[in-house]
C-alpha positions in Angstrom: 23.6 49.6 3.1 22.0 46.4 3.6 25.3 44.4 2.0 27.6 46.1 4.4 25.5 45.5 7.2 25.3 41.6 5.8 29.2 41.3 5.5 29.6 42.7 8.9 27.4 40.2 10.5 29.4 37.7 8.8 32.9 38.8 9.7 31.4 39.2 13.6 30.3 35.7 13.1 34.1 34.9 11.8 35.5 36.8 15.1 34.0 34.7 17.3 34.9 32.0 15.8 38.7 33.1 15.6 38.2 34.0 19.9 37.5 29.9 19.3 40.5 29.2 17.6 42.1 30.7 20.1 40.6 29.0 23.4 39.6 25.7 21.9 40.5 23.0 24.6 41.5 20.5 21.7 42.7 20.2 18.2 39.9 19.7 17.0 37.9 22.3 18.5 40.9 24.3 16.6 40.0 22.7 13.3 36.4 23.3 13.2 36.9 27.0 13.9 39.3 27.2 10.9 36.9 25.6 8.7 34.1 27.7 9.9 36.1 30.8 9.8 36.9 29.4 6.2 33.4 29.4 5.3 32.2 32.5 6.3 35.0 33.8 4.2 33.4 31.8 1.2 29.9 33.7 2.3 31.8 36.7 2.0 33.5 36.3 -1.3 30.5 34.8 -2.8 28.1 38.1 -1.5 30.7 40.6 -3.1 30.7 38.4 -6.5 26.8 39.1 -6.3 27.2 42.8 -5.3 29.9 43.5 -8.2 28.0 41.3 -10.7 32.0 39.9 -11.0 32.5 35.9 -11.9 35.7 35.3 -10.7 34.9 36.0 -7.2 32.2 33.0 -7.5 34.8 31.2 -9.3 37.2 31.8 -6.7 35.1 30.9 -4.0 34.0 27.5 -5.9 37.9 27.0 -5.8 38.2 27.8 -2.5 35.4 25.6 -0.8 37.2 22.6 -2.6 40.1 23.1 -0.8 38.1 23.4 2.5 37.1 20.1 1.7 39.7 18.8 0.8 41.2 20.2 3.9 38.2 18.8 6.2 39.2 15.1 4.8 42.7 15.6 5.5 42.6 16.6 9.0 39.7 14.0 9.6 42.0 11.0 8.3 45.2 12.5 10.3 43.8 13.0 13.8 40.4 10.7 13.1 42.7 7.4 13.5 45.4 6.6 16.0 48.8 6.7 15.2 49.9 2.9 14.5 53.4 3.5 16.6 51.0 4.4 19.5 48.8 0.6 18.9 51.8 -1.1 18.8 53.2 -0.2 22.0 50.0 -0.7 24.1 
């Protein structure tokens, strides 16, 4: 009972965010709902590893928050500089 109520709160959590994703002014409003959207997934993969006493949904979700990451960095380095085309023609 008290899981299901847990994993609710958790996917509420994620709906708002995705209502985010969907009315976020700017990119990276956009990218910081993904990746929080992302992580509540991970909460939610990691609480039914727990609940089924099950390894690979921890390992799973170990995989998966490296990717977030990984994803995080990515996005950061692509829209955290300027484009150099753009510097060169101001």
């Amino acid at each position: 009972m008290q899981l299901t109520f847990l994993i609710l709160i958790v996917l509420f959590c994620a709906a708002i965010s995705f209502y985010r994703l969907l009315s976020g002014p700017h990119v990276l409003d956009r990218i910081a709902a993904i990746n929080a959207i992302g992580i509540m997934l991970l909460t939610v993969l990691v609480i039914l590893g727990s609940f089924y006493e099950r390894a690979l949904f921890i390992d799973v979700a170990l995989v998966y928050g490296v990717l977030l990451f990984v994803d995080v960095l990515v996005m950061a380095k692509y829209f955290g500089s300027p484009d150099k085309t753009e510097e060169e023609n101001q």
